[in-house]
C-alpha positions in Angstrom: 0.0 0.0 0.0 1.6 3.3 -0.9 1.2 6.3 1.2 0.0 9.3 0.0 1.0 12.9 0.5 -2.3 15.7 -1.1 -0.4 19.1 -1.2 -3.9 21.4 -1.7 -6.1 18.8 0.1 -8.7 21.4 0.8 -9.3 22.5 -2.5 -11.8 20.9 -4.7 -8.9 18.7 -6.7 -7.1 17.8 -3.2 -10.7 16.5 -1.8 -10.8 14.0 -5.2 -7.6 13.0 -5.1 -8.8 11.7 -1.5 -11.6 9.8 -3.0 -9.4 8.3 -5.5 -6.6 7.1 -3.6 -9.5 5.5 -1.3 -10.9 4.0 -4.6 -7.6 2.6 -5.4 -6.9 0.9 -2.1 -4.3 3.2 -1.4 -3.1 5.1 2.0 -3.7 9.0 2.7 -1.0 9.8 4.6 -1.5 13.5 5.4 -2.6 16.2 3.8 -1.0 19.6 3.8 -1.7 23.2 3.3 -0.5 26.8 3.9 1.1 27.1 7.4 4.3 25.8 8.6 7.0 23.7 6.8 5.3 20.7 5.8 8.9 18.4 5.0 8.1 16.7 8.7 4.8 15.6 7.9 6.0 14.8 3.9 8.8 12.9 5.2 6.1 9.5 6.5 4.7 9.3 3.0 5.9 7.6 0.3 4.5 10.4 -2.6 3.3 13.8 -3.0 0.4 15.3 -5.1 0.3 18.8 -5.8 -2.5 20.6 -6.9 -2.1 23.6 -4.7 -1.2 26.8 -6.1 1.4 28.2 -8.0 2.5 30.4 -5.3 3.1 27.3 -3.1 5.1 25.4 -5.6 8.7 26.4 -4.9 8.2 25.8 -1.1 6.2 22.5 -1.5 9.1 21.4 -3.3 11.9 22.2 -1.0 9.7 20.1 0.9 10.0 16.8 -0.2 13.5 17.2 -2.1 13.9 17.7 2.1 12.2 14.6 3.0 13.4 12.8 -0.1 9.7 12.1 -1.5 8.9 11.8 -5.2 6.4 14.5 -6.6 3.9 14.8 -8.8 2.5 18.2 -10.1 -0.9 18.8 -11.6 -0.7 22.3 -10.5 -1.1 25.1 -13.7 -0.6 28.3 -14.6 3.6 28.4 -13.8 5.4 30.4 -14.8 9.6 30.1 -15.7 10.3 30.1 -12.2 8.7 27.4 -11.3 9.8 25.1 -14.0 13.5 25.9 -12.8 12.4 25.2 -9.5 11.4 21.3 -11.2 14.0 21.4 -12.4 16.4 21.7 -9.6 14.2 19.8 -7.7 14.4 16.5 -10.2 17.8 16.4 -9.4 17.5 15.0 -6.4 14.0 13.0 -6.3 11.7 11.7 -9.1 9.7 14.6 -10.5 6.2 14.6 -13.0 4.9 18.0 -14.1 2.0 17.9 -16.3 -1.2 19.9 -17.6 -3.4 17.1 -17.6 -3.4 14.2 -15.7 -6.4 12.3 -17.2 -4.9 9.1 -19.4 -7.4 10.0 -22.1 -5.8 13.6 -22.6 -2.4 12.0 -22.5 -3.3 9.4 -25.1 -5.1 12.5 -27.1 -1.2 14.5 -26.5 0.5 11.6 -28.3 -2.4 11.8 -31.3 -1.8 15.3 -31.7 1.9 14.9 -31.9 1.7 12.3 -34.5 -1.1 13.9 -36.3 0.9 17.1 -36.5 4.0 15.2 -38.1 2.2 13.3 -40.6 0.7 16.3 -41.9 1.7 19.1 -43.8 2.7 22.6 -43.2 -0.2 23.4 -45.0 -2.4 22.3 -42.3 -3.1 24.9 -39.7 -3.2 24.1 -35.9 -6.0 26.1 -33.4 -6.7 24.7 -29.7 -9.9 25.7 -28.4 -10.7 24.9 -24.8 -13.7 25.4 -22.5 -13.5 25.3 -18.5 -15.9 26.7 -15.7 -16.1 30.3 -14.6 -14.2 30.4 -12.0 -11.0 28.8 -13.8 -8.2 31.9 -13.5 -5.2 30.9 -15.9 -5.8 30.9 -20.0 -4.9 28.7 -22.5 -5.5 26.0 -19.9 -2.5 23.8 -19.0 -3.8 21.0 -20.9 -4.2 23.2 -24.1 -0.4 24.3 -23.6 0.3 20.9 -23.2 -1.4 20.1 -26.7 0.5 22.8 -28.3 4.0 21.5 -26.8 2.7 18.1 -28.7 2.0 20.2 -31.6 4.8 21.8 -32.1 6.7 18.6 -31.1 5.2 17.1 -34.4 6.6 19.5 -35.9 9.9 20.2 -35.1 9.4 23.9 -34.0 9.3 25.7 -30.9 6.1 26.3 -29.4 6.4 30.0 -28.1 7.8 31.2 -31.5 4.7 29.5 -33.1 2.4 30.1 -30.8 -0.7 33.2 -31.6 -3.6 33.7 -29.5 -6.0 36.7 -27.9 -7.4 37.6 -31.6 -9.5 40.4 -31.5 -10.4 43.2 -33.8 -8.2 43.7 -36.8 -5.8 41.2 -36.0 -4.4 40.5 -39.7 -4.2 37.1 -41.3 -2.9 33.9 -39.7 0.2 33.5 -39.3 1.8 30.5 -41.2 2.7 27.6 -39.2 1.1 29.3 -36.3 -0.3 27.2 -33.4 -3.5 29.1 -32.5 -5.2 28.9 -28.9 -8.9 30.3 -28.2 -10.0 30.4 -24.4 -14.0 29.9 -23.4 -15.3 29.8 -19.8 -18.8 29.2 -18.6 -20.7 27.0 -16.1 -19.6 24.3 -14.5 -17.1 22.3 -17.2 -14.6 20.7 -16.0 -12.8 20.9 -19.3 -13.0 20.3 -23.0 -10.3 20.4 -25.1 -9.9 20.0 -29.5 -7.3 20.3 -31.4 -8.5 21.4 -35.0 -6.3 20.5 -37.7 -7.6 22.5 -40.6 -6.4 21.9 -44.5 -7.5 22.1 -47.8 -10.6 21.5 -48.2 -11.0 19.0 -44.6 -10.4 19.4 -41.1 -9.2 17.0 -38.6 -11.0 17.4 -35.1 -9.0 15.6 -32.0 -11.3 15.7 -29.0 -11.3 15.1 -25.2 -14.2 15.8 -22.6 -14.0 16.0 -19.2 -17.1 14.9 -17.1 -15.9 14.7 -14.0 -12.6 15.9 -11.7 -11.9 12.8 -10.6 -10.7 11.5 -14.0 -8.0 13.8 -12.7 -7.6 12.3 -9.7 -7.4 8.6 -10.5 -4.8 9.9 -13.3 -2.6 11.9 -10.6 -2.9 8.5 -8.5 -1.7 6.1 -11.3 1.0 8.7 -12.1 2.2 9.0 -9.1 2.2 5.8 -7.9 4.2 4.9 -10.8 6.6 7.4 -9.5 7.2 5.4 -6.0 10.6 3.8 -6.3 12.0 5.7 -9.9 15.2 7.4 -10.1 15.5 11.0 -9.7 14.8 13.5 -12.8 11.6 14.5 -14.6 9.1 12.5 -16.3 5.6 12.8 -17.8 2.2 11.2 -18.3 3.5 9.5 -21.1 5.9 7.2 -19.2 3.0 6.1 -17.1 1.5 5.2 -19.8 4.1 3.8 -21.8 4.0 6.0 -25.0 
């Protein structure tokens, strides 16, 4: 039975991932939030979660690279700072940072890449998303992470590609541009398509979300998987095998 730390377990994701490590037959060890240096308390489990916030990131991980604990981070909306704070971090315990941790978004990730290699240039790329209203970071972490298998595809680099925020007179597309539209509404927990648009056809990758707690029992497979790894980073995609 593997014991597990929920980083955020107040929050409506940290309150899932109870349920699901409960509906896996695994152990909640403790779960932390703001106050006090939680490394002690990290220290009896045998895994973190973290879908906190980003402002608790770079502490939460000086935490367990403290306790020596592996990590896994659904948190979004980071910024470069953080990912050097991953990075530092995977140096010394097993580390998996991801957008999305449903398996169906990141077999969907590994369609889009492929997709995006086997066709041409003259195919363009837009990434259209839909979460509740109360979601505060846009494009969603799961559309950057479709974009980042986009862009893998196709050999480019996703922030020189990238366009988004079109409004008014915003001139033509750009070519080989990877476009991203934002929508938020109601209570979805998150949709996500990739459109793949060429002459005369279009391509339309999908992924629904109908519940949180496809997130959860992802974040549990993950990081279970994690338990026992060598230090460094990884990805949804070595859970799975892809």
């Amino acid at each position: 039975m593997i014991k597990f730390a929920v980083l955020g377990h107040k929050g409506r994701m940290g309150q899932a991932l109870a349920r699901a490590i409960e509906e896996a037959g695994q152990e909640f060890c403790v779960g932390v939030d703001q106050g006090g240096d939680p490394a002690p308390v990290i220290g009896q489990c045998d895994v973190a979660v973290d879908f906190s916030a980003p402002a608790a990131l770079v502490d939460n991980l000086k935490a367990v690279t403290s306790a020596g604990v592996p990590i896994l981070i659904g948190t979004t909306g980071l910024e470069a700072e953080h990912f050097d704070a991953i990075e530092r971090a995977a140096e010394a315990v097993p580390v998996l940072q991801t957008g999305n941790t449903s398996l169906g978004v990141t077999l969907l990730s590994a369609l889009v890449q492929e997709a995006a290699a086997k066709l041409g240039p003259d195919w363009d790329i837009e990434i259209v998303e839909m979460h509740h209203r109360g979601k505060v970071d846009a494009p969603s972490g799961t559309a950057k992470l479709l974009g980042e298998a986009a862009a893998a595809g196709r050999g480019v680099d996703l922030a020189s590609h990238r366009e988004g925020g079109r409004d008014g007179n915003s001139g033509a597309r750009s070519e080989g541009a990877i476009g991203f539209a934002s929508l938020r509404g109601g209570t979805v927990a998150g949709d996500h398509s990739v459109i793949l648009a060429g002459p005369e056809e279009r391509l339309t990758l999908s992924h629904s979300a109908e519940n949180r707690m496809i997130f959860a029992r992802g974040a549990v497979k993950g990081a279970a998987w994690l338990v026992g790894k060598d230090p460094g980073r990884y990805t949804m995609s070595d859970v799975l095998g892809l």
